[in-house]
C-alpha positions as CSV (number, residue, x, y, z in Angstrom):
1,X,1.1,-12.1,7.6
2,X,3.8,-11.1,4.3
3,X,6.1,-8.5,6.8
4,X,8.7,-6.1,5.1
5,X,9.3,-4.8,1.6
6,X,6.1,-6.0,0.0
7,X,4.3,-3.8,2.0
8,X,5.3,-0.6,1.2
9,X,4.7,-1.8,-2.6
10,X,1.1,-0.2,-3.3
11,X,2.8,3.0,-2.8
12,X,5.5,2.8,-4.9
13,X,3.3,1.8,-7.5
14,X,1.6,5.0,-6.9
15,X,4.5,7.3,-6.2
16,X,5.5,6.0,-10.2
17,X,1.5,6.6,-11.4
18,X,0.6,3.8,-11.3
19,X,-2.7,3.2,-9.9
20,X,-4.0,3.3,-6.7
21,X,-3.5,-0.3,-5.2
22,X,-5.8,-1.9,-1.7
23,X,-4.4,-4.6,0.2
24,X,-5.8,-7.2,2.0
25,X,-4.9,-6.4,5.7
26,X,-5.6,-10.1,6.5
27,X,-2.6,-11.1,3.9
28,X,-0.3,-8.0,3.7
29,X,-0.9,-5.0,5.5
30,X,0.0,-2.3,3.0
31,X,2.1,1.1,4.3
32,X,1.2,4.8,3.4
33,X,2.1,7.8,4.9
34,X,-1.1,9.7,6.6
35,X,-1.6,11.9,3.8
36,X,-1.9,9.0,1.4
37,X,-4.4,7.1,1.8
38,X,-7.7,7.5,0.8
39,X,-11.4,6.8,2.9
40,X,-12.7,3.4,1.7
C-alpha cells in the first residue's frame, strides 16, 4: 500500500478538470468525498 498524499491525487486532478482518474485499490487506494465518485 502507497498511504498519504498520493491518494487524495485523482481528485485534485479532477477538482482542476482534469479528467476523471481510477486507482488501483491493491496499489493506492484513491480518496473522494461520497458525492464524488462515480459507479464502476
Amino acid at each position: 500500500m502507497v498511504p498519504g498524499i498520493f491518494a487524495a491525487v485523482p481528485y485534485c486532478i479532477d477538482l482542476i478538470g482534469g479528467p476523471y482518474l481510477e486507482t488501483n485499490d491493491a496499489v493506492c487506494k484513491g480518496w473522494r468525498p461520497k458525492g464524488a465518485t462515480r459507479p464502476r
